[in-house]
C-alpha positions in Angstrom: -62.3 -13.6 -14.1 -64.8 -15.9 -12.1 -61.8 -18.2 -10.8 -60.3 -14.9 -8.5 -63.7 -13.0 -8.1 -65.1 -15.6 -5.6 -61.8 -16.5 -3.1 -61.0 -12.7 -2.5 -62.2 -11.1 0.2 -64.1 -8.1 0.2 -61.7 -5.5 1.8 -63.4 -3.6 4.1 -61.7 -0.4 5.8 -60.4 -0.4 9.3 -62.2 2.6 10.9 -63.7 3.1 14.2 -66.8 5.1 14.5 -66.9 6.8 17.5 -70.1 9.2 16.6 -70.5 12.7 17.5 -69.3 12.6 21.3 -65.3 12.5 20.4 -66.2 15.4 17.6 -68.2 17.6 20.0 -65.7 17.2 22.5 -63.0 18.3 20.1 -64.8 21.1 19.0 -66.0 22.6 22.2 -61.7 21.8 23.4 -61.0 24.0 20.2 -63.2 27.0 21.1 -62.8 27.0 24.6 -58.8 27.3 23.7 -59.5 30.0 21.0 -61.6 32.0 23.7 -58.7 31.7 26.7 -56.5 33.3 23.6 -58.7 35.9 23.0 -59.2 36.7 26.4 -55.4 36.5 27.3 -55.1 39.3 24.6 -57.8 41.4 25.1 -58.0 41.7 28.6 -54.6 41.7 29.7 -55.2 39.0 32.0 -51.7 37.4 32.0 -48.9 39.7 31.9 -47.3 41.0 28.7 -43.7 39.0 28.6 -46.1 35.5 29.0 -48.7 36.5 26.3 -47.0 35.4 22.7 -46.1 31.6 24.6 -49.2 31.5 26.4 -50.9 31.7 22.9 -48.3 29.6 21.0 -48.8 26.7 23.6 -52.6 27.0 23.0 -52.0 26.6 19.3 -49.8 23.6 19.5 -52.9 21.8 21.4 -55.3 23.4 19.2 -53.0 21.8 16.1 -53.1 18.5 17.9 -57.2 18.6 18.0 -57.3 18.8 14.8 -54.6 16.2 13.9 -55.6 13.6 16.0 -59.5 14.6 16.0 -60.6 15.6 12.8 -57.9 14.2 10.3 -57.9 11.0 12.0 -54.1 10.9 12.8 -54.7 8.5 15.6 -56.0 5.6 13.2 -54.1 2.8 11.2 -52.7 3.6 8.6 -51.4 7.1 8.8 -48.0 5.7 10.6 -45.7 7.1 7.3 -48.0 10.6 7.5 -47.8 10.7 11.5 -43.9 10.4 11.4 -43.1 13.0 8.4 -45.3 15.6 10.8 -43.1 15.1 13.8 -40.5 14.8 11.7 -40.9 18.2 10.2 -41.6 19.4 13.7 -38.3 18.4 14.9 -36.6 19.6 11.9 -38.7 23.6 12.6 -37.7 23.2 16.2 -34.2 22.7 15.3 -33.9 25.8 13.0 -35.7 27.9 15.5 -33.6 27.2 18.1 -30.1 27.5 15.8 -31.6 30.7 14.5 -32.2 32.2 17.9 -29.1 31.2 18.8 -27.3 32.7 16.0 -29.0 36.0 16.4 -29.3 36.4 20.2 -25.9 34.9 21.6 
């Protein structure tokens, strides 16, 4: 036990503290994008045909706030975890746009 205990080296993780700026930032992104939704919907400020993308796209940023920003996606050590996301996203595009094709064409 004490031959071991001395030559390792205390591990010590690999995170970079930003503080609160990067958070606040985020968080004010994420409500400002949650407000332009709500007012898309409830005002009828964009026409009607544009309204369902208009709030998808704002939920794919929204998504990638909170990836990158508050589960720390943008860190080492989350390579295997950032790839299977993307992964997935590629595979859920895929069947969205078979699926639309199958139905509409």
């Amino acid at each position: 036990m004490g031959a071991h205990a001395h030559n390792e080296e205390v591990r010590k993780p690999k995170v970079k503290h930003d503080g609160p700026k990067r958070h606040l930032v985020a968080f004010i992104g994420s409500l400002v994008l949650t407000a332009l939704a709500f007012i898309a919907v409830a005002f009828e400020v964009i026409p009607t045909g544009f309204t369902v993308p208009f709030i998808v796209i704002l939920a794919f940023i929204q998504a990638f706030f909170q990836l990158f920003v508050w589960m720390h996606m943008d860190q080492k050590g989350h390579e295997f975890a950032r790839i299977s996301i993307f992964a997935g996203l590629f595979v859920i595009l895929l069947a969205v746009i078979v699926f639309v094709y199958w139905v509409w064409i």
